[in-house]
Every structure is written in structure tokens, then in C-alpha cells.
C-alpha positions as CSV (number, residue, x, y, z in Angstrom):
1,X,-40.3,0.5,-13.8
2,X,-36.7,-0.4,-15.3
3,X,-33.5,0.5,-13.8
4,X,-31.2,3.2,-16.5
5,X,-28.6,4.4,-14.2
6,X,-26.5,3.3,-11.2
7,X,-24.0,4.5,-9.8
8,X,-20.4,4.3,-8.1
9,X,-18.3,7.0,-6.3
10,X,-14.9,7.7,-7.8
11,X,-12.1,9.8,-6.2
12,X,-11.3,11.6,-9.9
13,X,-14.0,12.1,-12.5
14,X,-11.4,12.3,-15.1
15,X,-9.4,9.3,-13.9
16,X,-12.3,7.3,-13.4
17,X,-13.4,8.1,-17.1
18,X,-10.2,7.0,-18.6
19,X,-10.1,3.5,-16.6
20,X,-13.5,2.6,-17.5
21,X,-13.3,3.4,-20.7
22,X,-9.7,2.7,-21.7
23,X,-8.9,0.0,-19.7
24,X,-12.7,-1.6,-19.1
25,X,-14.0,-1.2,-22.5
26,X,-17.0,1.1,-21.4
27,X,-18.0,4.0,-23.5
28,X,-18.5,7.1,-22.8
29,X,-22.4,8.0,-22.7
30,X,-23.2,11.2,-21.4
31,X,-19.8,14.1,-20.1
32,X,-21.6,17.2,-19.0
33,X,-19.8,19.9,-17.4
34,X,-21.5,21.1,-14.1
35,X,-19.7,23.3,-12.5
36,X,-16.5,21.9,-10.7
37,X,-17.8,18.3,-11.7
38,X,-19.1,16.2,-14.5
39,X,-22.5,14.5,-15.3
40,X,-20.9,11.3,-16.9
41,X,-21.8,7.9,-17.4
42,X,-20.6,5.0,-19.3
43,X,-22.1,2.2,-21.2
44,X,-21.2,-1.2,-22.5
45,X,-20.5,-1.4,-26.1
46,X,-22.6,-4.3,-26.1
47,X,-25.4,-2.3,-24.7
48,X,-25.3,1.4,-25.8
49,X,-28.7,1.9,-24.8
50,X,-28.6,0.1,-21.8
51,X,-28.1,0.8,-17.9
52,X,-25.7,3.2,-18.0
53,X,-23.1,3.6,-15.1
54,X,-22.7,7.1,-13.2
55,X,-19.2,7.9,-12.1
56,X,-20.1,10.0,-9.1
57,X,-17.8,11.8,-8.0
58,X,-17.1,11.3,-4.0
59,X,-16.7,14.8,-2.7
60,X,-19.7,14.3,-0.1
61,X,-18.3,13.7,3.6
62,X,-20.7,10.5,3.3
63,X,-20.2,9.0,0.3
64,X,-16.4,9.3,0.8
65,X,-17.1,7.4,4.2
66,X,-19.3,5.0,2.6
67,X,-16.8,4.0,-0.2
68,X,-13.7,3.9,1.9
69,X,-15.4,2.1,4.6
70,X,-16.4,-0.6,1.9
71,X,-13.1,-0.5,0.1
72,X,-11.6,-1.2,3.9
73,X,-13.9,-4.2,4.0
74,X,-13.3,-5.6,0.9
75,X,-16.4,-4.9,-0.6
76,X,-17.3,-4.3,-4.0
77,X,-19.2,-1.2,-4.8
78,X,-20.6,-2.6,-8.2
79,X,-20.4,-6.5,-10.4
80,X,-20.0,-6.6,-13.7
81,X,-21.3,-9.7,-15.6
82,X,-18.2,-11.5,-18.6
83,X,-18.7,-14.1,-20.9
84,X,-15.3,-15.2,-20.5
85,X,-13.7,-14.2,-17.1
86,X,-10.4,-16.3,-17.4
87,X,-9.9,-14.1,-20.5
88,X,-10.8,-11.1,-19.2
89,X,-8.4,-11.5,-16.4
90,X,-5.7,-12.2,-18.3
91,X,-6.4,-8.9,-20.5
92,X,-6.3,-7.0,-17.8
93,X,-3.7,-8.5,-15.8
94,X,-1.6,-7.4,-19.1
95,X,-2.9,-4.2,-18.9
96,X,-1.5,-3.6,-15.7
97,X,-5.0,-3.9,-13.8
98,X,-4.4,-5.2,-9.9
99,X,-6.8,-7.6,-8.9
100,X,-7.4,-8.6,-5.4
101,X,-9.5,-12.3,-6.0
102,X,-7.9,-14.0,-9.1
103,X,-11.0,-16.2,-10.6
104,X,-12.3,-18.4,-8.2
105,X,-15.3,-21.1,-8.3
106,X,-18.2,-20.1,-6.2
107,X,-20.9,-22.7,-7.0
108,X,-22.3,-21.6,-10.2
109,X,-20.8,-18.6,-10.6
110,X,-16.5,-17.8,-11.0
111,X,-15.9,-14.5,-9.8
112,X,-12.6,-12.2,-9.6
113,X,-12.3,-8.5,-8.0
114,X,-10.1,-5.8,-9.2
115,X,-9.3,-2.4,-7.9
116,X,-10.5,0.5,-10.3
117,X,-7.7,2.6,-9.1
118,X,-10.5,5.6,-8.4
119,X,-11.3,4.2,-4.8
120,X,-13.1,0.8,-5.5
121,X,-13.4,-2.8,-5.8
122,X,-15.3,-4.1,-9.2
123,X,-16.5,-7.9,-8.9
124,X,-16.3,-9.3,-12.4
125,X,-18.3,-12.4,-12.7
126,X,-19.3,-15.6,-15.3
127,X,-22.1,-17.3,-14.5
128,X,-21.4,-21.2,-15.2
């Protein structure tokens, strides 16, 4: 058993795409009309073949509850693991990316949290 996909809820598909992709660094993996919606993921360039990253879009009653509610309680929906998150944060600070936990030490582990503009909070993290 191995995990290939997970997933977030985003408020726009399209939005969503071009943040994670243009602003993130993901690629694109799989964009499959369906209807009103899309079937797409993204991947890390690092890992094309790896676990690739639904972006779901939130027009269930539920899931829209779910991801406000967390947003609300400043939760994030997903982590993503950097090599250098000082970097990272200063990259995206510059790219106009609003984060709500600069980097801060937690033990072994520095983390920061930014908002992905499409309804969620993304922890970023370096292990030490």
C-alpha cells in the first residue's frame, strides 16, 4: 500500500492551478475536464512521479464547512517539506505570498504557514 494522491479543497480550480504552480513551483500532473470542474493534480518537480496533490474543488456544502472551519482555526489543510525554508520564505515573501507564521523553531523542525489565496493555510517546514 503506498499513498499517490491527496488532496486539498480550493475555492477556484483555475486559481488554485496557477498558485501552485506559478507561485509554488508545482507542476501540473494531470487537468481533465469533467464537466463544470477539473481532475487536476500537481507534482513536485523534484518528484514527477511522486504523490501527486489533488486540487479539489470545494463546491460540497461539507467540504466548504470543513475548509473554512479550519482556515477559521488556523489550521493547515496540507505541509509541505523545504530544504531551505528561510529561503523559501524570502522567495515568496517577494513574490507577494502572505504568510501568517514567519519561520519559527519548533524543536527539530522550523516551520512557517502561508495562505494559498484559494481558501487555505500551507505549513512549509525544514526538518533540522
Amino acid at each position: 500500500m503506498r499513498i499517490r494522491l491527496a488532496s486539498i479543497f480550493v475555492d477556484d480550480q483555475d486559481k488554485a492551478q496557477r498558485f501552485y504552480t506559478d507561485v509554488l513551483g508545482f507542476v501540473t500532473k494531470m487537468d481533465i475536464p469533467m464537466g463544470g470542474v477539473k481532475w487536476l493534480t500537481v507534482v513536485s518537480p523534484e518528484d514527477p512521479d511522486g504523490v501527486q496533490l489533488v486540487l479539489e474543488p470545494n463546491s460540497n456544502p461539507a467540504a466548504l464547512a470543513y475548509q473554512q472551519a479550519i482556515f477559521e482555526q488556523n489550521i493547515p489543510a496540507t505541509a509541505f517539506e523545504v530544504s531551505d525554508i528561510h529561503r523559501e520564505y524570502e522567495r515568496l515573501t517577494q513574490l507577494g505570498v502572505v504568510f501568517t507564521k514567519a519561520p519559527t523553531k519548533a524543536g527539530d523542525v522550523t516551520l512557517a504557514v502561508l495562505n494559498d489565496t484559494c481558501g487555505n493555510l500551507i505549513q512549509l517546514y525544514q526538518m533540522a
